[in-house]
C-alpha positions, 0 to 999 in steps of 0.5 A, a space after each residue: 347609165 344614168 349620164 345616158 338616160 339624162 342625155 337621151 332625155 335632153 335629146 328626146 326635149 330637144 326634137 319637141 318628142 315626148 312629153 317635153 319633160 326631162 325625166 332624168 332630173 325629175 328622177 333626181 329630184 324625187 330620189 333625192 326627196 327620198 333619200 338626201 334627208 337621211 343621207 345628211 343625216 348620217 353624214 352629220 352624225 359622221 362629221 361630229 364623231 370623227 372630231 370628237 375623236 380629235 377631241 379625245 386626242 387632246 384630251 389625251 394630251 392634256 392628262 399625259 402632260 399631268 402625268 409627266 408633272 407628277 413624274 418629276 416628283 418621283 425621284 428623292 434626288 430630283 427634289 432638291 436643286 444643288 449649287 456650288 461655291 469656291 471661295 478662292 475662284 482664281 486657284 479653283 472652280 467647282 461645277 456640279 458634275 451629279 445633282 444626285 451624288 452631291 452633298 450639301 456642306 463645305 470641303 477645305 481644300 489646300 493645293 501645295 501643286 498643280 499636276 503640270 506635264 513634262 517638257 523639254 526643248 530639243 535642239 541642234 547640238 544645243 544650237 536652235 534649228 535653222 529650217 523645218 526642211 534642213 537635213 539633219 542626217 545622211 541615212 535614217 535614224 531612230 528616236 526613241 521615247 520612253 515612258 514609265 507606264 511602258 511595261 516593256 521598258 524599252 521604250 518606243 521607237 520610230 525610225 526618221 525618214 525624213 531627215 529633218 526636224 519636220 520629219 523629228 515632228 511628225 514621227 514622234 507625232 506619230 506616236 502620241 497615242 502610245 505615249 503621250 508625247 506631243 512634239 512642235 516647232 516654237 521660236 523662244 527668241 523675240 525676233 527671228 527665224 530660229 526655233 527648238 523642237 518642244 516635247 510636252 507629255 500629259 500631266 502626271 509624274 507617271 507621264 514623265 517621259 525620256 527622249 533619246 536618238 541615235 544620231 551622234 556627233 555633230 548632228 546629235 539632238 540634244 536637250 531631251 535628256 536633261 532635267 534642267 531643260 524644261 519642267 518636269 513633271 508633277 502631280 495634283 497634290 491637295 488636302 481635302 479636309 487636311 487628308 493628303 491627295 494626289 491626282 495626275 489632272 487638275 480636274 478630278 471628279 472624284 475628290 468631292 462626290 458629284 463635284 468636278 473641280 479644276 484647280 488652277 493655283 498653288 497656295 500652300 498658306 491659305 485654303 479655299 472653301 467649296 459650299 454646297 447648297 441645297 434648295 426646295 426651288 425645284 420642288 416647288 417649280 414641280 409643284 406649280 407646273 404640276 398644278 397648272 397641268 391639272 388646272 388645264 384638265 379643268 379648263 379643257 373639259 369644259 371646253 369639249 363638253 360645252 357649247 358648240 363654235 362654229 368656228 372652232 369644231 373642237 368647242 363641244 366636240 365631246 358634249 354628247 360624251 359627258 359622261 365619259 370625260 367626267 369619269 377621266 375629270 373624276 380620276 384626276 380630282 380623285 388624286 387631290 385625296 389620295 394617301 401615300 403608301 409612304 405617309 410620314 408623320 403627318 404627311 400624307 397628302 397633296 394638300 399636307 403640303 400646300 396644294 388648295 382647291 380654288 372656286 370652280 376645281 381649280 388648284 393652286 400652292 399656298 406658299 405659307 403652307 409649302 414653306 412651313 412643311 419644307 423648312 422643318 419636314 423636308 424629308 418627310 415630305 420627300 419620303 411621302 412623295 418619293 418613298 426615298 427613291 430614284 428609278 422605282 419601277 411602277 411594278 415594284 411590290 415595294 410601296 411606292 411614293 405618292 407621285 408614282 401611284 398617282 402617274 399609275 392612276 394617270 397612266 391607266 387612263 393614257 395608256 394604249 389600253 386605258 380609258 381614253 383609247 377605249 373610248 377613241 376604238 369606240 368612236 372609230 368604230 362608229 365613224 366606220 358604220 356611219 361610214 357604212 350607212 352611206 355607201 348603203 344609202 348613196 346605193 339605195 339612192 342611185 336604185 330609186 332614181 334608176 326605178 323612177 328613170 325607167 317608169 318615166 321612160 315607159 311613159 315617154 313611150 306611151 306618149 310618144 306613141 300616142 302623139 305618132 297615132 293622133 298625126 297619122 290620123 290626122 294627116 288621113 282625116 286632112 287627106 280625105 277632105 282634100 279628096 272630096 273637094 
């Protein structure tokens, strides 16, 4: 409707009618004198709440980033960091397989055998095999694998229907889930085409195995049931600490806790040693990233609450917030002084243990201190920080250690109901009333321009009446003259 009253004014200048001015931007400029102060007004007030909403959202970050810092100083096994040794690496290698269940200090180990499995060459009547694809049979035939841990004691049996060594292959392939066996054709000459079926098993003595088959003659398959055609199985057998064992693997996990090794060599004579070492590297990594996020807190409310950037609408963004962000600047500094439920001897603090506050709020981890409390109070420490536990719920009514109350108080600040997101509903809740203003003063806007189209269109038409009655009246006086001539 305006759009028309704008045209119809641009019409009515156009034919010289009227009074010549164009109400519609007239109408415009007085609503806009009006109502465009208020309407910037608010919409600046808009624009500066809704990025301080991004500013809680980093704030939010920064404080969750030193909450997780404290998280990996929970845990009593996460404190120290375990590496592993073997004196002999040619007859055995270690591995730590848990940081948790190993133990630091020395294991004598002695191997007097390596677990090795069963193998055995097949062949042709004791002759090597001539093709994968020659016939070995008129009619199918069975072989028949046996396996001590086989309950049955009958075996496994599978019937060859391709009558070829391929087809020997592929059946007892067939099986291999069952027992254990696994069958390939392998050349034992330096040259040549000739080839016997080997027959390996899984290591172990319970994974010795028997071949038979039920082709007889000249066809028969020979070598499967002869010991000294092949190597038989054996177990791992070791002295852990001069006490006897046997595994069916050369990998256990189970002769030093939370230490996989793999045994490579026989040497009854001479012993190799497997070291595990213990260090507070870890915990002192901890405690420098749990520091730098701390000091990021620092840093970056300064940066929301001071002056504003032009060109970086996060500089400031929370300034006229101060309040706020200082109680949350409050909360973390208040971890500075805060005494373990789990005190022990003389260690109950941050700064029991080397954490110093600098010029300006900052910290940072005098080494002197640090080293002097882990080298002859490592476990104090650990017991102030941890309570000497792993995985303790925060709800536990057990008294926790120093590094799970501080991620408490940390996390009433993060979580969905904690300070931080109480303060971002609050600001988006302000965006959506500012919001609401608008939409009520774009309306308010459009009225008054609409109230002022229509007073100047009652003008125009008084205007224009008065401009039709002086031309008939003059065009009735110039008739009359003409007359009287």
């Amino acid at each position: 409707m305006a759009a028309d009253a704008a045209i119809g004014s641009k019409i009515t200048q156009a034919l010289k009618a009227g009074s010549g001015v164009d109400i519609h931007e007239l109408a415009t400029n007085l609503a806009e004198a009006e109502s465009m102060a208020q309407i910037d007004r608010v919409t600046k007030k808009k624009e500066e709440t809704s990025v301080s909403i991004s500013g809680y959202g980093v704030l939010k970050a920064a404080v969750t980033n030193l909450k997780s810092s404290f998280g990996a100083l929970q845990d009593k096994d996460s404190l120290l960091t375990k590496s592993i040794t073997s004196s002999k690496t040619d007859r055995v290698t270690a591995v730590i397989s848990s940081q948790a269940n190993a133990s630091a200090g020395t294991t004598k180990l002695v191997v007097t055998s390596i677990a090795r499995p069963q193998q055995r060459a097949i062949t042709d009547n004791g002759d090597p095999f001539t093709s994968l694809t020659s016939s070995l049979a008129s009619s199918d035939f069975t072989i028949n694998l046996k396996v001590p841990f086989d309950n049955s004691g009958s075996g496994t049996t599978v019937t060859v229907s391709n009558r070829t060594p391929q087809g020997v292959i592929d059946a007892i392939n067939s099986k291999t889930a069952i027992t254990g066996v696994e069958a390939s054709a392998v050349n034992r000459e330096a040259s040549g085409t000739t080839f016997v079926i080997i027959l390996k098993g899984k290591t172990g003595l319970l994974n010795s195995f028997t071949f038979s088959s039920s082709l007889s003659g000249s066809s028969i398959l020979k070598g499967g049931e002869k010991s000294d055609d092949g190597i038989n199985a054996s177990n791992l057998k070791v002295l852990v600490n001069d006490i006897s064992f046997e595994r069916d693997n050369n990998s256990p996990t189970d002769l030093i806790e939370g230490v996989q090794l793999n045994f490579k060599l026989a040497s009854a004579n001479n012993a190799t040693n497997i070291v595990v070492s213990e260090s507070s590297a870890s915990l002192e990594t901890s405690l420098k990233l749990m520091a730098d996020s701390y000091n990021n807190i620092i840093t970056l409310t300064d940066y929301l609450t001071g002056d504003s950037d032009e060109e970086d609408e996060l500089a400031g963004s929370l300034s006229k917030d101060r309040g706020a962000v200082n109680r949350v600047l409050n909360s973390a500094r208040s971890l500075l002084n805060l005494t373990s439920a789990t005190s022990s001897n003389g260690f109950s603090n941050l700064r029991d243990i080397g954490i110093t506050s600098k010029l300006g709020g900052e910290i940072s981890l005098n080494a002197k201190t640090y080293a002097a409390a882990v080298k002859t109070n490592f476990s104090d420490v650990r017991t102030m920080l941890t309570g000497d536990t792993n995985d303790q719920d925060a709800s536990s009514p057990s008294a926790k250690g120093l590094a799970l109350d501080m991620s408490i108080i940390l996390d009433s600040i993060v979580s969905s109901t904690g300070t931080i997101k109480a303060r971002e509903d609050s600001v988006a809740k302000e965006v959506a009333s500012y919001e609401e203003q608008l939409i009520e003063l774009q309306e308010r806007f459009e009225s008054v321009k609409n109230r002022y189209l229509k007073q100047f269109a009652a003008m125009e038409t008084l205007v224009q009446r008065s401009k039709n009655t002086g031309d008939y009246l003059k065009s009735q006086f110039e008739a009359m003259q003409n007359s009287n001539r």
